[in-house]
N, C-alpha and C positions, 0 to 999 in steps of 0.2 A: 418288625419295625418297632421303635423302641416311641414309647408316646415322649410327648415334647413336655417338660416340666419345668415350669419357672422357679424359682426360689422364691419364698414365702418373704424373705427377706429385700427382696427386691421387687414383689409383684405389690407389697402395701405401697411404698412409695411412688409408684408408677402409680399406681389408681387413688391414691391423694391428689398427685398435678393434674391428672384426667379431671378431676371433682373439682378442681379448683378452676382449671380453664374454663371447663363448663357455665361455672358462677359466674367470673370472670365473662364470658360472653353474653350471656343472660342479662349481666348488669351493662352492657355497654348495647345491648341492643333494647333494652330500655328506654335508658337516656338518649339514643338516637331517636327515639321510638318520639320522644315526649321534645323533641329540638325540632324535630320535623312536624310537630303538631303545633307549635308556636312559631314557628317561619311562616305555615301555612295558613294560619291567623293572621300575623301580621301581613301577608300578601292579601288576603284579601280585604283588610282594613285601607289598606293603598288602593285597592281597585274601587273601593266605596267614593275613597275622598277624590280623586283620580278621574271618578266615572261622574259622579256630581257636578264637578268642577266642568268638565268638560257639558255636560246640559246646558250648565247655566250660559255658555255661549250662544248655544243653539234656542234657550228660552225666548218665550213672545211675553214672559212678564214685563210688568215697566221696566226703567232700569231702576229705581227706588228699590222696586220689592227684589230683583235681584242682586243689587248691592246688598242689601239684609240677609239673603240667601246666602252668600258669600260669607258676610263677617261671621253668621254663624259655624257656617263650614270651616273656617279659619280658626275661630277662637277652638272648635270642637278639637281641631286638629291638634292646634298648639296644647291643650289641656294634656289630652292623652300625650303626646309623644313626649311634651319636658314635664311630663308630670306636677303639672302647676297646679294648687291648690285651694287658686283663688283668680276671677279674673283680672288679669292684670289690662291695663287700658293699653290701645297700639304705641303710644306713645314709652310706657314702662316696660313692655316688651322691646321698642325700638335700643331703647337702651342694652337691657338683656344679650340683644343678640350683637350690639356694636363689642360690649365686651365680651364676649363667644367667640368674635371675630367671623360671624355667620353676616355677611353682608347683604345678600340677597333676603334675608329674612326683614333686616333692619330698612330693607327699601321699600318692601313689600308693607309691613307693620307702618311707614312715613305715608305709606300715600294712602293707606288706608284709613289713617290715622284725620290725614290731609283733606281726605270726600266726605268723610264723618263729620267737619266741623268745620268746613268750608260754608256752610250753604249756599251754596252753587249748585246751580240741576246737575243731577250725571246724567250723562249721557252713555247710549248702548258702547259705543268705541272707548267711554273710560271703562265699563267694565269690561271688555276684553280684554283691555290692557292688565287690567288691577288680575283677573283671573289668569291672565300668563304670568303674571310675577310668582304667583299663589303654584301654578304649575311647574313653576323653575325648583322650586322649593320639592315640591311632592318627586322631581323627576330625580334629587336627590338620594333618597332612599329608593 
């Protein structure tokens, strides 16, 4: 039996695309590697504001202090996800969002805008309300 013999000529180029797929896969599993590490981040950054949002329903604070609970959780929210770099008032966010064309933000941002400087008591049933606005947004992403 006769042994099997490649050509020299043909075995370099063959074990080039070998060495290169290889790199080639290394580098794409990588990058999967580090997309799957920042999705996973962002889901659990959703389940924070998501999971908060949802207490404050269930909370026995006044509704004073969980209206404040909220706007923080709101403003927290807005900063990170548009990258804002200053706080803007609900009022210059409402705007923001009317030209985005993001409506449910601009309604959300109006009435909270609206309890902030109303001075009118809120009441527990306005922040359920103002917290499902806040949730229509979160169930967004």
């Amino acid at each position: 039996m006769k042994p099997l013999l490649i050509p020299l000529n043909l075995l370099i180029p063959i074990a080039l695309v070998i060495i290169i797929l290889i790199v080639l896969l290394w580098i794409l599993y990588t990058k999967n590697k580090e997309i799957y590490n920042k999705l996973a981040s962002e889901k659990k950054k959703f389940a924070y504001y998501k999971q908060n949002a949802e207490s404050l329903k269930e909370s026995r604070e006044t509704p004073r202090k969980n209206f404040q609970l909220l706007n923080n959780l709101a403003r927290d929210f807005f900063k990170e996800y548009f990258a804002l770099d200053y706080s803007f008032t609900y009022l210059e966010l409402e705007e923001k969002f009317r030209e985005l064309e993001k409506e449910d933000y601009a309604k959300f941002c109006k009435a909270m805008s609206d309890w902030n400087y109303s001075g009118k008591e809120i009441k527990k049933e306005n922040i359920i309300q103002l917290i499902s606005l806040f949730q229509v947004i979160l169930n967004e992403y």
